[in-house]
N, C-alpha and C positions, 0 to 999 in steps of 0.2 A: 625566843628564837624567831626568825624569820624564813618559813618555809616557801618553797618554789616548787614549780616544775619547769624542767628547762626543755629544751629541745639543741641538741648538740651533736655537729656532722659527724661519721664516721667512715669506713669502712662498707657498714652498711646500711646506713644511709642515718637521714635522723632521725631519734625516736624521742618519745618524752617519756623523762626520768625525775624521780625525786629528788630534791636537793634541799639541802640547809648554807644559807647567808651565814658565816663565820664570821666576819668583814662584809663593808661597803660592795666587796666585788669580789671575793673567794665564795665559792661553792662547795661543800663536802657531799657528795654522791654515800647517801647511806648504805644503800645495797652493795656496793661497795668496798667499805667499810668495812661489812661484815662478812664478806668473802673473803674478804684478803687476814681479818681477823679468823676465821676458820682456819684459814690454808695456815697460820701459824699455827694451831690448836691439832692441827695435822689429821683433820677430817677428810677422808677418801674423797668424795662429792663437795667441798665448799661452796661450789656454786647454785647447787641447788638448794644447800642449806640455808645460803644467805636470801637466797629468794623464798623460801618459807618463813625464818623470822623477820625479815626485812626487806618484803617486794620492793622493786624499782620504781611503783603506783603506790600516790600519795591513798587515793582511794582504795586500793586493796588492801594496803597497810591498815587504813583506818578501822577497816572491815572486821579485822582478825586481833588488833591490840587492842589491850583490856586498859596501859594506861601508857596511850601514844606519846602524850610530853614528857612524860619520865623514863619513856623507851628511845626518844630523839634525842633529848637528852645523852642517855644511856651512852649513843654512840658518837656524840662530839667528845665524850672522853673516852672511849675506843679508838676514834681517829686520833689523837693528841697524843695517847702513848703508839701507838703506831709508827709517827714522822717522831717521835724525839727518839725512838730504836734506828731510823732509819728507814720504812715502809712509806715508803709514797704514792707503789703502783700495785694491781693484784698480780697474782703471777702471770695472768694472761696479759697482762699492760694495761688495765685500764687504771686510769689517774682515781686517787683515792678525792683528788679537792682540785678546782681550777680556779684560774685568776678569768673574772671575764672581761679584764683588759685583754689579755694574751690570746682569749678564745674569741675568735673572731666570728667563726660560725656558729655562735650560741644564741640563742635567742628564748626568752621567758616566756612560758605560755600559760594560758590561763592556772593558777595556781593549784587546783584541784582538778585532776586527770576526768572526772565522772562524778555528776550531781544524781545524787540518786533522789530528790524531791528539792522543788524551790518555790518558796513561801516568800511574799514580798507581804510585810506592814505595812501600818499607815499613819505614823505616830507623832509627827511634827506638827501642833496646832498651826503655826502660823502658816505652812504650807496648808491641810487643808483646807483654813478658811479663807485662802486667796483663791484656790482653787472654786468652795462653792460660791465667794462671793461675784467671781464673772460666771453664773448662772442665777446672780441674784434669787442664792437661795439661802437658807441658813444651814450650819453645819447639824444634821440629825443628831439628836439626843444619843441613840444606840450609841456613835462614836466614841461618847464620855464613859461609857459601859462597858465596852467590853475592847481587845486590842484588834481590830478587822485586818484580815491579809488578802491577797486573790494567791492563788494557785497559777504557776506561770509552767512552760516545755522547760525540757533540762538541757535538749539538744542545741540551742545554739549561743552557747557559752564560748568567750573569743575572749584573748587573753590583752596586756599589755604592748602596745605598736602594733597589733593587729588592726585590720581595716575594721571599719563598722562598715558593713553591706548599707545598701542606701534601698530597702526594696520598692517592688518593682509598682506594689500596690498602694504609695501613699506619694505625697507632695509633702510634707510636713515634717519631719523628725524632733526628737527631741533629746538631749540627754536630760539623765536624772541625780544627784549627788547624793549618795546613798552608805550607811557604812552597815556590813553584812557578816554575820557569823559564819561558820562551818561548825558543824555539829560532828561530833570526836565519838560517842557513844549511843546507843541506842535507848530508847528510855518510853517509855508511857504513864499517863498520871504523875506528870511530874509536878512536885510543889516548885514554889517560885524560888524558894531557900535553896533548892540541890539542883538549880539550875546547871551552874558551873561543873560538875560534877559532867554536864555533857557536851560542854562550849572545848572544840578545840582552840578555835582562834578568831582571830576576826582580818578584812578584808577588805577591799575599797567594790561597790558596786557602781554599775553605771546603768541601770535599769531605761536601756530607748526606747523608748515612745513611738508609735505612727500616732501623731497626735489627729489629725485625720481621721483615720481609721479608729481611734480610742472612744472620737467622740460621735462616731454613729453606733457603736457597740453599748455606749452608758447607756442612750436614748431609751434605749429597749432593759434598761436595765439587769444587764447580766455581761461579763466581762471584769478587766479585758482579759481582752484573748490575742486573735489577731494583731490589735493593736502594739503588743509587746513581743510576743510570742518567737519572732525573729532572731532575735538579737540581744545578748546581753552583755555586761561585758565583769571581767574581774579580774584583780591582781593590785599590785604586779607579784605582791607576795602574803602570804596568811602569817599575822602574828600571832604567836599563839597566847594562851589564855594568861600565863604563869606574867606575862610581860606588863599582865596591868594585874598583878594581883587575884584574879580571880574574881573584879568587881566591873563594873558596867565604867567604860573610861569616860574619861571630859577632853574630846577632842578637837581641835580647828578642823572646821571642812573647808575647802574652798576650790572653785573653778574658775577656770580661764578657758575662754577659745582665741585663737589664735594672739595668746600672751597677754591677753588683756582679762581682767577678773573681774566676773559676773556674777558669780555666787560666793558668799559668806555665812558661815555658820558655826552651829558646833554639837556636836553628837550627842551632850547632856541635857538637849531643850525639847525630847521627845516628853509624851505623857507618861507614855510605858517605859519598865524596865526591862531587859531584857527574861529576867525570872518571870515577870509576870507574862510576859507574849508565851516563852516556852510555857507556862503552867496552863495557857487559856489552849494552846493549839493543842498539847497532850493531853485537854482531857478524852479519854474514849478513844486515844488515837496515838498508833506508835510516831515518833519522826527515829531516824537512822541514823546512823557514821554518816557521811559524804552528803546530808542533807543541808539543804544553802537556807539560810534566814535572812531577809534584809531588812529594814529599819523603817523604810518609805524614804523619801526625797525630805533632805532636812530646809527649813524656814528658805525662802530666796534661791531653791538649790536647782531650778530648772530653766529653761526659755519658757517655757506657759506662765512661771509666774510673772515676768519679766518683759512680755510681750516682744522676747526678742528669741530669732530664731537661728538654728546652726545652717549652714549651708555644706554644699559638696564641697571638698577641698578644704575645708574648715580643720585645725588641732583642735581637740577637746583634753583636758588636763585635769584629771580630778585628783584631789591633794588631801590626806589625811592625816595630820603629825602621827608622826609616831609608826606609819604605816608607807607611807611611801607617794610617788604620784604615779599616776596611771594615764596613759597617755595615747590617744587613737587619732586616725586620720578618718575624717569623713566620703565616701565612697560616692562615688556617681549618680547620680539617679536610674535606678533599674537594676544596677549591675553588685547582682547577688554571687 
């Protein structure tokens, strides 16, 4: 399945709701679903009901189901007998599924409503040794040892055709071509084997850079912070886990800015698996539902490794088979 968050005008006004990809461009609104599935079942309150099994928040939902893919699941065949009885609206009128050709005022927003922690890896050899090799240094030994991540804010997650802010404190930007998990279940001490067990899906990250600002922050050895901490990006949609089996996929990565392609890669050339990141991060330590994991920047996947840089006005386009492309516009200088 390919899950969303949309944002879609109303009455009163937009708000962002969860949704499931049925098709290329149909949406089924699950909270929804299961209201208008109530109001058959002939529950006083459906509305409140549907909001307790099936909030309208990707991240509430995650919160509260014990096994979210066979619960989303669950209700694309609720919705299916619903439209072949007849049911397309709830009783109050709202549309059970939309086409987002016909919905004009829809727009995809970051795919996960709330990150409640986000963990950036670092696992692509060939990126980091292009990385320390313009500090002509060598890559530290710990690297081969253990899976290193920084700890990144949750607050400024910006979705698909959203702008990237250009902030006000660096000259430099960078994107980063990154493929990222969302974490489905709550877990601590976890072995690398029952990883999956807590992977809802996975995701396209676009981890920017003040590359400026990153690298007075190394100097001192502690970061980044600032240098990231702005700005990230993700979507356009989370596939979930079921769609690759349940195993670490083999993907094409690739970027273009402004239609021309800069970065080539592929999602199997990290050192870590992803059981082995979650087994090194849980030890001693819970990660959550709605918690974000990304990969680090796969081999060629950035302007630093490239010595070429994005500017204001620039597309940036990051592309994942099997996931979707993810697509921003670069922002002004200053104008947050």
């Amino acid at each position: 399945m390919k899950i969303c968050t949309y944002l879609r005008s109303g009455p009163q006004g937009s708000v962002k709701r969860l949704g499931i990809f049925t098709s290329e461009t149909l949406i089924v609104d699950p909270n929804f679903v299961m209201q208008a599935h109530f109001e058959e079942q002939g529950f006083y309150d459906p509305t409140s009901r549907a909001a307790h099994h099936m909030p309208p928040s990707l991240a509430a939902f995650l919160k509260i189901a014990d096994h979210p893919i066979e619960q989303l699941q669950n209700v694309v065949g609720i919705y299916l007998k619903l439209t072949q009885a007849g049911t397309l609206k709830t009783q109050t009128g709202a549309d059970l599924a939309f086409d987002t050709r016909d919905a004009k005022s829809t727009q995809l927003s970051a795919p996960i409503d709330e990150v409640a922690s986000y963990r950036d890896f670092f696992i692509h050899e060939s990126h980091v040794k292009t990385g320390f090799a313009k500090r002509n240094e060598p890559v530290p030994a710990p690297w081969y040892e253990m899976p290193v991540y920084y700890k990144g804010a949750t607050t400024g997650f910006i979705g698909h055709e959203a702008m990237i802010p250009w902030p006000s404190f660096s000259q430099q930007i960078d994107y980063e071509l990154e493929l990222a998990v969302v974490i489905g279940r709550d877990g601590k001490n976890i072995k690398a084997a029952d990883a999956y067990k807590h992977i809802f899906g996975f995701t396209i990250l676009n981890d920017v850079s003040a590359r400026d600002i990153q690298r007075k922050e190394m100097q001192v050895r502690l970061g980044p912070a600032k240098g990231k901490d702005w700005c990230s990006v993700i979507g356009p949609v989370i596939v979930t886990a079921d769609e690759f089996d349940f195993k670490d996929p083999d993907l094409l990565m690739t970027a273009s800015v402004n239609g021309f392609e800069w970065s080539r890669g592929r999602s199997s050339e990290g050192k870590w698996t992803w059981g082995e990141m979650i087994e090194h991060l849980t030890k001693d330590e819970w990660i959550r539902a709605t918690d974000l994991l990304g990969s680090g920047t796969v081999g060629t996947g950035c302007g630093l490794e490239l010595d070429k840089w994005i500017q204001p006005g620039d597309v940036v386009e990051l592309e994942i088979e099997k996931i979707g492309k993810l697509k921003n516009l670069v922002g002004t200088y200053g104008k947050l």
